[in-house]
N, C-alpha and C positions, 0 to 999 in steps of 0.2 A: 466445598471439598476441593482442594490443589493436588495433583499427581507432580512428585518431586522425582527425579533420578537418584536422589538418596535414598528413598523410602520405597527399598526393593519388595519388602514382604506388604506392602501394599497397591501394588503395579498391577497385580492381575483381574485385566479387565474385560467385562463385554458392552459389547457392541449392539445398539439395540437403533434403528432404522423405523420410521413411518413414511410411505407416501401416498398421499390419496389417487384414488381412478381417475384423476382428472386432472393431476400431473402429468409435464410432462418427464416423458422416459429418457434416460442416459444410455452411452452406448457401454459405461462404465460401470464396474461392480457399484452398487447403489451405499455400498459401506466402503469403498476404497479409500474414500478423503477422509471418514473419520478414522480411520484406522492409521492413515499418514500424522494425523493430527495426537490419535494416541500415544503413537511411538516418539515425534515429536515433544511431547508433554513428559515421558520416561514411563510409557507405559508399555506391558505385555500382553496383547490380545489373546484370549483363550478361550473364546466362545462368541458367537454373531447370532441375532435375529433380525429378521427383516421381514413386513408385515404392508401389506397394500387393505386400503379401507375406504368405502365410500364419504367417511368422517371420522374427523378426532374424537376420540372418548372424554368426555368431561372431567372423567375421573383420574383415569392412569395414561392417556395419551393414544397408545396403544389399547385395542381391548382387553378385555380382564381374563379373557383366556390364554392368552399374550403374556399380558404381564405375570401370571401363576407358570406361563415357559420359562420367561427370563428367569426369576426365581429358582425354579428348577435349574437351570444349567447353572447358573452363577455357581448355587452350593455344591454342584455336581466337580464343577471347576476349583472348586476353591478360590472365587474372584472376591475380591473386596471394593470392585468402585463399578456401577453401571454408568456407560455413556452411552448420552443420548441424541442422537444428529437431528435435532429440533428443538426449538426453544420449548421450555417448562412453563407452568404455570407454578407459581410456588405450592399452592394446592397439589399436582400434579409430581411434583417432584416430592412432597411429604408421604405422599401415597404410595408411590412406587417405593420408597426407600423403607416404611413400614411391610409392605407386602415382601420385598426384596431380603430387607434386614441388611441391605449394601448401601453404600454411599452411593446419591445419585448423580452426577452431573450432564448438565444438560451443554449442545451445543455453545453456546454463548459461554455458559461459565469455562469451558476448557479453552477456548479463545482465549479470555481473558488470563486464563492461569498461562496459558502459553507468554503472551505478551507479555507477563510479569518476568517470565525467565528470562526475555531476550534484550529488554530496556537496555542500554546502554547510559545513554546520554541523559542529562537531568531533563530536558526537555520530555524525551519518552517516558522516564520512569513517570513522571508527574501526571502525564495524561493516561499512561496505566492508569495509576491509583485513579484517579477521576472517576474511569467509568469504570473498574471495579465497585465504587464506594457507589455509585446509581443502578449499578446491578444489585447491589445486596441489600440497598435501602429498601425495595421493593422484596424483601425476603425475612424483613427481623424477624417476623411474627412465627415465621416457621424454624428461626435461630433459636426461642425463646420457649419453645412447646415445652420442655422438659420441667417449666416451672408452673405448668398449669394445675398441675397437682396439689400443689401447695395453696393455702388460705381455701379451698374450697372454689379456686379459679373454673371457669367453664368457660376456656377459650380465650380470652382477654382480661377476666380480669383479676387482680390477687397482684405480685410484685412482677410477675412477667409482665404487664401491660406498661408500668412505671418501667420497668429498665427497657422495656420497646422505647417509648417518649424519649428516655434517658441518652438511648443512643442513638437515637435520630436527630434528636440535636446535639447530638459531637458530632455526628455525619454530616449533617448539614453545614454546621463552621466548617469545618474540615472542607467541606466540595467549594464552599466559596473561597477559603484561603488558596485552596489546588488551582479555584480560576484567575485569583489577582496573581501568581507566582505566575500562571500560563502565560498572561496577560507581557508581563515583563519580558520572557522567554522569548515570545511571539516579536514583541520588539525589536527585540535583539535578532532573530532572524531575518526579520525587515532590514533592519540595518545592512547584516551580511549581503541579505539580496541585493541593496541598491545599492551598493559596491560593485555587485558584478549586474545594476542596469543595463553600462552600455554596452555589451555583450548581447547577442544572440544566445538564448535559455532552449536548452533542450532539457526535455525530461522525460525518464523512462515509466513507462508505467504498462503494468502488467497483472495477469493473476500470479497467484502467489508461486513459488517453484517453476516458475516460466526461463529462468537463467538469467536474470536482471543485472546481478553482482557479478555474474562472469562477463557479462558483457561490457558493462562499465570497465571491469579490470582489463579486459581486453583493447576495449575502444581507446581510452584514455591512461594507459601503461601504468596502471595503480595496482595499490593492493589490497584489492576491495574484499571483504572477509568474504568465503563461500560457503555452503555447508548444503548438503542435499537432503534440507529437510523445510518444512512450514514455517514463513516466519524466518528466515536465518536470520536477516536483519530488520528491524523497525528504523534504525535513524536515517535520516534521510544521509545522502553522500552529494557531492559535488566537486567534478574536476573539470577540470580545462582538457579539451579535445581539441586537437589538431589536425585542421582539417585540411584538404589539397585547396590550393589557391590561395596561400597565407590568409586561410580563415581559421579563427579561434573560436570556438563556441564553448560553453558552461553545460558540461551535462549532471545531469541531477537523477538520482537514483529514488524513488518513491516506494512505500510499504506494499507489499503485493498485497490485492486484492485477493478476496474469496467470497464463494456463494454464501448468504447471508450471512454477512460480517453484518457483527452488533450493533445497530445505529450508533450507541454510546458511545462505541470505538470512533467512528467517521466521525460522531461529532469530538470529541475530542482529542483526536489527530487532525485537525481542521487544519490548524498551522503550518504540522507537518504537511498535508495536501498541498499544500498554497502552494509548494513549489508548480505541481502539476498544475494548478490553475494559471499563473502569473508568467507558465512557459509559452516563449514564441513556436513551438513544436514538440506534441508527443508522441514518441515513437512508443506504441503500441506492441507491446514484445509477446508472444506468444510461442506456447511449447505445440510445435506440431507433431509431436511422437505423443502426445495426450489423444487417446478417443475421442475426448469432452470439449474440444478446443475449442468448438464452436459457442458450445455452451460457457467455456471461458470469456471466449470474447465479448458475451452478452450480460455477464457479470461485469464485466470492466466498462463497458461501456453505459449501463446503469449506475455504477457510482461515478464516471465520469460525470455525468449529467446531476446525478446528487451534488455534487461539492462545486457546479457552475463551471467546468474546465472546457473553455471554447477554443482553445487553440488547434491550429490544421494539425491531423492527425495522418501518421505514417505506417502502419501496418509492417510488422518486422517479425516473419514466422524464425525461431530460432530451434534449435536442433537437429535441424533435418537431417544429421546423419546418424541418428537413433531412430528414425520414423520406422516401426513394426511392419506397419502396410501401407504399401503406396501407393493403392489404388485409392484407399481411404484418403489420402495425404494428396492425391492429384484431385480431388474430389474437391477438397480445402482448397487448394491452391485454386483451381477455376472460379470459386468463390469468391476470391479476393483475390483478382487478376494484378491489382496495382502494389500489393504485396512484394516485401523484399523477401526471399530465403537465403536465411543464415546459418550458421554454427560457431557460437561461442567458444565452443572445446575445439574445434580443429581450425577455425579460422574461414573455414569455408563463407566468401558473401559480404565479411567485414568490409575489404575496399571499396567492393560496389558500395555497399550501404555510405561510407564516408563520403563519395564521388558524388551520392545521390541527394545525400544532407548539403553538400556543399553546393549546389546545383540549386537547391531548395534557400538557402540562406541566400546566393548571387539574386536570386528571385527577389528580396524583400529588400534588395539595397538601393538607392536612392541613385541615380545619375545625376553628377556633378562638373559644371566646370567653369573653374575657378584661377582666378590671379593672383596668386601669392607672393609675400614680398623673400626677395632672395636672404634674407638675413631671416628669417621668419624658421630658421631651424626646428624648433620643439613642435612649431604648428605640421610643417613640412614630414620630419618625421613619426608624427601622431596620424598622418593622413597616409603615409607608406602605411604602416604598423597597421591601423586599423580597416583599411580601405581595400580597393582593388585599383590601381591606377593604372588604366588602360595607355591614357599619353602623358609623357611631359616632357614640353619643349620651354629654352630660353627665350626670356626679349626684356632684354635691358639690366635692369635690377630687378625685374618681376618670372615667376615660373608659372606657367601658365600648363595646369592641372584639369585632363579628363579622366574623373574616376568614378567608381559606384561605391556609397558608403551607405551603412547602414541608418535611418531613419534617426535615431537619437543622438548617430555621431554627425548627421549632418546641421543640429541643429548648434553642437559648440564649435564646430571648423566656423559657420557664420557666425556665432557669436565673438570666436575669437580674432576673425576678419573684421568687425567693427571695430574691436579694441584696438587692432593696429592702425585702421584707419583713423581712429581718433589720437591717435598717437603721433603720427608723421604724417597725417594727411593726405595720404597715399589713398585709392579709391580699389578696393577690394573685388 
């Protein structure tokens, strides 16, 4: 079941919450993010339950005194689609939707229906579909009930078991044609990256609704789409940032992260990731007007370590001029003393943070110095343009260059220093 913004007489929804005693506790309403996620999707929340359990019910998730609530209120409300802020068992979700008589969907699948509406680029739409088509592979049998009836079926078998087979293998072509198309896409990203190698790679990365795209539009004078909801954008972005000290960095915008996001998603946004992986620095953007922030951060830092992202990491608290409570928010901050505080929306902290990135980048540059030949122009002004040149003085026909360049740019200034020494004999 998809929740569409077109399909108003079927929006009204509730809210249906599990956490065991041995969870831990949030400082946040326990349904605020599915409820963000709802409206996100185009839905109208009209009823909530929320239910603490020493254990999952095998049956209905919730207990079955529980699920005979939700029930009740749903009809009470006139809801037509139950959401559930934890993954289903397909079992689990056939049961609740018999006892309910609503449509059920379960965390994961409103993820997924979410990221169907926000795909832009073919890259994204593709890896949508991908792990839609492995979340529902895992679901035919409860696609297919309706025909068990038929031939004297018990469960499996009669013509619903043949059209389960039937469509598990068109699902199955289908995820492998979705990986060799990935596969090509994925190239082609490679490509785009190693165009901008010799660059210093920044990338943002965040939980979801942290202000990621306002930062980017901020940082880098673009016009990066915004929207104050879950999910605004999935494709990755990437500009050129201008930084103080004739430093140019590549910064790169990444999918915000959420508390369990679908493995299917990670793994196939993999590509998409790789920016955060393949970056020389991630600035770590977090919304500190969040209660949860903390629990954000440990969200984000858990799929960092999933997807292999070893680069130095920069802690970047963003909003602070929304922060509700500042005692709560100096609490954060003493936490994460090496922390920058921003704001996207009024600009508050942008320079420092650029002074600071730039400060960070002069750190990883390589100390050079070097005899160039005075007609040696293109080389001369590739070493201005990319470099930081501290001295340059004349002697002769040769310029004689101390600078700090970056790591990969210093390995073509040498390359291109041999070429002219083999050229005029000149000794570099």
């Amino acid at each position: 079941m998809s929740l569409r913004p077109d399909e108003q007489s079927e929006q009204r929804v509730v809210l249906v919450g599990l956490a065991l005693n041995s969870d831990r506790k949030t400082e946040e309403d326990p349904l605020a993010e599915l409820a963000r996620l709802a409206e996100t999707a185009g839905g109208t929340v009209v009823g909530r339950l929320f239910q603490r359990r020493h254990r999952r019910d095998p049956k209905y998730y919730i207990g079955r005194g529980k699920a005979e609530e939700v029930a009740e209120l749903a009809r009470s409300c006139d809801a037509g689609v139950v959401l559930v802020d934890n993954a289903l068992s397909p079992a689990q979700e056939r049961n609740l939707e018999s006892l309910t008589q609503c449509s059920v969907v379960d965390r994961n699948g409103l993820i997924l229906d979410i990221f169907a509406t926000r795909a832009r680029s073919k890259q994204a739409r593709l890896q949508v579909e991908l792990a839609q088509l492995q979340y529902t592979r895992s679901r035919l049998k409860r696609m297919w009930t309706h025909l068990e009836r038929m031939e004297g079926a018990i469960g499996t078998r009669g013509p619903g078991e043949k059209q389960i087979e039937t469509d598990r293998r068109l699902i199955d072509g289908r995820i492998q044609q979705l990986r060799r198309s990935l596969k090509v896409e994925e190239r082609r990203r490679a490509t785009r990256s190693a165009a901008r190698s010799e660059f210093f790679k920044v990338s943002l990365v965040g939980y979801t609704n942290a202000g990621k795209s306002t930062l980017i539009r901020e940082l880098a004078s673009t016009t990066a789409f915004v929207e104050d909801k879950l999910f605004a954008t999935l494709d990755t972005q990437t500009r050129a940032w201008e930084l103080p000290g004739n430093q140019r960095v590549f910064l790169s915008d990444t999918v915000g992260f959420i508390r369990d996001l679908p493995h299917d998603l990670v793994a196939s946004f993999h590509s998409t990731l790789a920016e955060a992986v393949e970056a020389d620095l991630l600035l770590h953007v977090v919304d500190a007007s969040s209660p949860d922030a903390e629990a954000h951060i440990r969200v984000v830092d858990e799929v960092l370590e999933e997807i292999g992202a070893e680069a130095s990491r920069l802690m970047v608290f963003n909003k602070i001029d929304a922060v509700p409570d500042r005692m709560l928010a100096e609490a954060l901050f003493q936490a994460y003393p090496a922390a920058l505080r921003v704001s996207a929306h009024s600009g508050e902290g942008l320079a420092e943070l650029a002074a600071h990135v730039s400060r960070l980048v002069q750190r990883a540059l390589v100390p050079l110095e070097l005899r160039v030949p005075a007609g040696a122009g293109r080389l001369l002004a590739f070493i201005a343009d990319r470099g930081n040149v501290i001295e340059r003085r004349y002697e002769g026909e040769h310029v004689l260059i101390t600078a700090r360049v970056a790591r990969r740019d210093e390995q073509r200034i040498r390359e291109e220093l041999r070429r002219l020494a083999e050229a005029d004999g000149s000794v570099g």
